[in-house]
Structure formats: structure tokens, C-alpha cells
Residue, then its C-alpha position, 0 to 999 in steps of 0.5 A: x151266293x149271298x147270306x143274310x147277314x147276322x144280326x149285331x144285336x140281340x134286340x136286332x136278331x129279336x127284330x129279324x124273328x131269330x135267336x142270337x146265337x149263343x157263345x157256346x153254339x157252333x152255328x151258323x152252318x151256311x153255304x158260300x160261294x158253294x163252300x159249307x161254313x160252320x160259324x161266323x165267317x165275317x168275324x170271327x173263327x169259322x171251319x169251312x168243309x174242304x174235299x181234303x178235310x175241315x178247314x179251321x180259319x182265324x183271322x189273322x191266322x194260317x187255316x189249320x187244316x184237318x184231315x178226313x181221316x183224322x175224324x172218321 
């Protein structure tokens, strides 16, 4: 599945009739390829929504992966 690509600048995000997200902000929640992804996943670190569990992933890192039982 395609995702409308983020904004690079704030006056970009302005432009596009969206809020730059906020460096403090989890966001944004999309869905690729049928995986849920919760942050930016073309740059930065992001959790993707795995059967087994949230899966954190860095670049340039191996994905930590966190359990289901661990958060419930």
C-alpha cells in the first residue's frame, strides 16, 4: 500500500493543510504493505505492530522486539 509521504518542512506541511509533527509526538500511525507503523519509518526509529509483539526499529540497528505479554 502507498503512504502520502511526509512533509520535509514545516511551511511544506502548512502547504499540504497539515501540522508538522512535533518532536515529542509518537505519530504518525500508518499502514504498509498491511503492517501498522507508529513514527517515521523512512528516517527515523519507528514500532511497527508484529503478531508476536511491537517491534522497535532504528536504522542501522537490530528491531528490538517486545513482547505482547510484556505490555498487557
Amino acid at each position: 500500500m502507498a503512504t502520502e509521504p511526509n512533509a520535509a518542512t514545516p511551511s511544506a506541511a502548512a502547504a499540504a493543510g497539515r501540522a508538522e509533527p512535533a518532536a515529542d509526538r509518537l505519530g504518525p500511525l500508518v499502514r504498509v504493505d498491511g503492517r501498522w507503523i507508529l513514527g517515521d519509518h523512512r528516517q527515523r526509529a519507528h514500532l511497527t505492530f508484529e503478531p508476536e509483539g511491537l517491534v522497535h526499529r532504528v536504522v542501522g540497528r537490530e528491531p528490538h522486539l517486545v513482547a505482547w505479554d510484556r505490555l498487557m
